[in-house]
N, C-alpha and C positions, 0 to 999 in steps of 0.2 A: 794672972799666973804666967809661967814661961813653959811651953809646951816646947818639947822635938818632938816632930814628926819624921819617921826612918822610912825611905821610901825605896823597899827593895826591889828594883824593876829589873827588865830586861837588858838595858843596855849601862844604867848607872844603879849605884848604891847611893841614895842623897837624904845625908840629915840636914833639916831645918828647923831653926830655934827660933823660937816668935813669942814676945809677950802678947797677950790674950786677955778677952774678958768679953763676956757677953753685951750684944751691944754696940761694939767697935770692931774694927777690922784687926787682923792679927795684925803685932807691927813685927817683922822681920829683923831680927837683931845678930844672926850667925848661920852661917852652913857650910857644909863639906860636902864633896862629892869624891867617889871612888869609881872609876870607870870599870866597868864589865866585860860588856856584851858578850853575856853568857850565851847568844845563841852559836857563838864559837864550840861553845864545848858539850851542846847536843849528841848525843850517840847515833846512830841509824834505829835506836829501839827507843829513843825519845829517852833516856838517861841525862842528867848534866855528871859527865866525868869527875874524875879525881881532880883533874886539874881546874877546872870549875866551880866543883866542891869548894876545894881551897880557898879559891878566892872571894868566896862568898861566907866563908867563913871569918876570912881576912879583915872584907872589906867592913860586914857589921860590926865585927868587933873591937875596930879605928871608930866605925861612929856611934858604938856604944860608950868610949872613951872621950871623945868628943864633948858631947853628949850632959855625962857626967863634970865635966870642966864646967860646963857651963849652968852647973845648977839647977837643970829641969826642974821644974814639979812634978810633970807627967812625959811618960817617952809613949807615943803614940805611931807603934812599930807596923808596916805590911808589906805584903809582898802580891805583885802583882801575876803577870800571862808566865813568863817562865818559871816560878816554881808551882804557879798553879796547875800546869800543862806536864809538867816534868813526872816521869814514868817513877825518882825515886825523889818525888818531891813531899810527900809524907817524912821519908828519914832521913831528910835533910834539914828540914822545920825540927825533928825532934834532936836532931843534931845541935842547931842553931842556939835553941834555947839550952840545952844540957852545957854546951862548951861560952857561950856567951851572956847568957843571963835572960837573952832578947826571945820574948816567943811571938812571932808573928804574924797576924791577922792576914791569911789567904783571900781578898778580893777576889771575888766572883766577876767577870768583864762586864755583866749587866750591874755590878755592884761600881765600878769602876765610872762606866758611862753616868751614872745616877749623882753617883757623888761630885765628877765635873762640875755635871750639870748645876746643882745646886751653885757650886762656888761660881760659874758664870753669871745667872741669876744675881746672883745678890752683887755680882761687880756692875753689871748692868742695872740691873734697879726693876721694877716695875715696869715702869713707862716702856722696856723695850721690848713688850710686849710678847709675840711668839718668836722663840728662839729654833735654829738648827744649829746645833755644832758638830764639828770635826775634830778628834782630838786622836792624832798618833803618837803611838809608844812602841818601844822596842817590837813589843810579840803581837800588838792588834791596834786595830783604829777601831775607837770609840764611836758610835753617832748618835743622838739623842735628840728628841726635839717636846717641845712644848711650850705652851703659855704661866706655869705655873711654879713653884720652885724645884719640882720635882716631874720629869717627863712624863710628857702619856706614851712614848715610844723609846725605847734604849737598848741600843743593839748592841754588842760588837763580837769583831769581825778577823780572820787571821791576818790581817794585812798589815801588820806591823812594818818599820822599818828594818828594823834588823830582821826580822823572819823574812823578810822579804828580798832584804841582801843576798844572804844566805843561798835562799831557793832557787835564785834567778841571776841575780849579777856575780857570776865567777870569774870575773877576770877585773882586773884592776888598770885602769880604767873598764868600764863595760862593756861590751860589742854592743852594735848596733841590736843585733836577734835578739841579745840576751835582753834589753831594756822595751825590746817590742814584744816579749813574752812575757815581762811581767804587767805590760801595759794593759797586754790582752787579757792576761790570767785576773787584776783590779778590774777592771771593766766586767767581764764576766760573773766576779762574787760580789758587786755591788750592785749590777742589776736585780739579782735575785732577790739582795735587802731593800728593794729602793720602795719597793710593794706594800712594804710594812708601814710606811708614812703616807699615803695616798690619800688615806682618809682625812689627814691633818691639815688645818688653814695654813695658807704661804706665811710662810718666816716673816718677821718684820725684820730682823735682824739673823745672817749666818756669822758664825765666828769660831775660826781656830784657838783651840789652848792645849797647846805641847811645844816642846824645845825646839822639835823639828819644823813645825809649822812658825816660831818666830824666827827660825833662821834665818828660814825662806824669804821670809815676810822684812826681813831686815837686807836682805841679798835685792828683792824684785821688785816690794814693797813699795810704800807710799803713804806719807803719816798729814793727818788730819787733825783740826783742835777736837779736844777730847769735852767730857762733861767738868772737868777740873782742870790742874794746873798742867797735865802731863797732856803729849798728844795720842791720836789715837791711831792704831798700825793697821793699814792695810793693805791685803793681797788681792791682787785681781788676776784671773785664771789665764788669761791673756801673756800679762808679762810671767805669770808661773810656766807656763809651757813653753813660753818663749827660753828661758832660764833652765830649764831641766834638761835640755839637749848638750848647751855646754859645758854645764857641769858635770856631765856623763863623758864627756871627752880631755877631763881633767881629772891627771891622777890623783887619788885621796890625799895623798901628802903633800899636795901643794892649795888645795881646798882651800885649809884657811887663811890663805891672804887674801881672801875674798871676803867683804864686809856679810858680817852676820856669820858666819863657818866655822864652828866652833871646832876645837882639835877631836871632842870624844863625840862629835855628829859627823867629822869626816867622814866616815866608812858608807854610810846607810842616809845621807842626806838624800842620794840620787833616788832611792827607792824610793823616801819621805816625798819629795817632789812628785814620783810619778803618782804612788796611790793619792796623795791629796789631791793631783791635777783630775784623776780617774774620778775621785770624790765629786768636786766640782762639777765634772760634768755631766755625772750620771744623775746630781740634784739640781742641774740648770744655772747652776751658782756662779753668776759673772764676779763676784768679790767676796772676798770675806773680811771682817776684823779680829784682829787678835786678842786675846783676854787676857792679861798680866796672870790670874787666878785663875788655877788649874784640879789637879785630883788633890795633892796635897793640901790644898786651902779648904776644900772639900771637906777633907776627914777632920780638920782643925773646927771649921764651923759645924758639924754634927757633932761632935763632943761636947761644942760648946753649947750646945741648944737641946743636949740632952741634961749637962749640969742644969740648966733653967728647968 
């Protein structure tokens, strides 16, 4: 069958249209992305604005047309940390669906982490045994770990990229204070989480899957033969820290002529770098790899394994 999945997050609005079938991996056949970063349009009472609104009205409604062109079977619509969190994110969901057609399945961040995790798993296989991942998004970073396809531990956490922008880098390029208070501020709420995994066997495997983490991972990175035809991406903490200094002293708009910078992770890459570096080393983590399959491959493979 031909499934979109509408992935209403924090920083992008992104449909993907994938033929399917239990059994096989989705195969990838169309997508659109609508850039956001709604946490622009935040209120001081935790509101997302009219002007916010709008665009989130906008952007569904392009990928529910999309969408349609391309013959779904099923639209497999959610929405992630900003309208989860959002003070009038109830009547903006019934908004969404009233004016667009789309009603959208509000993810829970422990629903968010889980579901990764599954599509990690099944990229990885068995064989690689216990996993830790990383996975940042606009409003939180995901963490989860376990041996099975589904965690024994899945947090997440406010340390999104873009929430993280926002709170901490006001100035474009960043100052120096500002990039060492959010360092401080990541270090502080991961220690807290780190307690939760204690009980768990060492990883056999850590691995990033988010936009922000292949950026990186494409900018600092280091690619390896993989288990197939493709290679395998890796980050090591090292050259990440080494990397997050100077891209903090380069202004946004010139970001992307820098391999792996994409124009809609300009803004919030520098943040993405610190909390992942902060990740890293509050789990001891000299390397990570990166997962091609992320949340969105996620919701496609539990659909599919509930049709079974």
């Amino acid at each position: 069958m031909r499934l979109g999945v509408l992935d209403v997050g924090s920083n992008t609005v992104h449909l993907l249209v994938v033929d399917a079938h239990a059994g096989a991996p989705p195969v990838p056949m169309a997508a659109d992305k609508s850039v956001l970063r709604l946490m622009r349009y935040i209120t001081p009472e935790g509101a997302i604005n009219d002007e916010g609104v709008a665009a989130v009205l906008k952007s569904v409604q392009h990928a529910a047309d999309v969408a349609q062109q391309h013959n779904i079977d099923e639209l497999l619509p959610f929405a992630t940390s900003a309208l989860r969190e959002a003070t009038n994110g109830p009547e903006l969901l019934d908004r969404v669906e009233r004016e667009t057609g789309v009603s959208l399945q509000v993810l829970s961040g422990e629903d968010e982490a889980r579901l990764t995790f599954l599509a990690v798993r099944r990229w990885y296989g068995w064989s690689a045994g216990n996993i830790l991942l990383f996975d940042i998004g606009g409003g939180s970073l995901e963490i989860a770990a376990g041996g099975d396809e589904f965690p024994e531990v899945a947090l997440s956490l406010p340390l999104g990229a873009g929430r993280s922008t926002v709170g901490f880098l006001h100035h474009d390029p960043p100052l120096p204070e500002e990039v060492s208070a959010l360092r401080k501020h990541a270090a502080s709420v991961l220690h807290d989480a780190v307690g939760a995994f204690a009980q768990l066997p060492a990883p056999h495997h850590i691995v990033g899957s988010s936009k922000a983490i292949r950026s990186l991972a494409r900018l600092a990175g280091t690619t390896s033969d993989g288990v197939g035809a493709a290679d395998r991406l890796r980050l090591g903490r090292t050259e990440l820290d080494d990397w997050v200094p100077r891209l903090a002293r380069i202004p946004a708009e010139a970001r992307p002529a820098l391999p792996g910078i994409t124009a809609d992770r300009t803004f919030q890459i520098v943040a993405g770098g610190i909390v992942l570096g902060a990740a890293m080393a509050a789990f001891g983590a000299a390397e990570l790899e990166v997962s091609p399959w992320a949340l969105r491959e996620g919701v496609i493979l539990r659909y599919l394994d509930r049709l079974r």
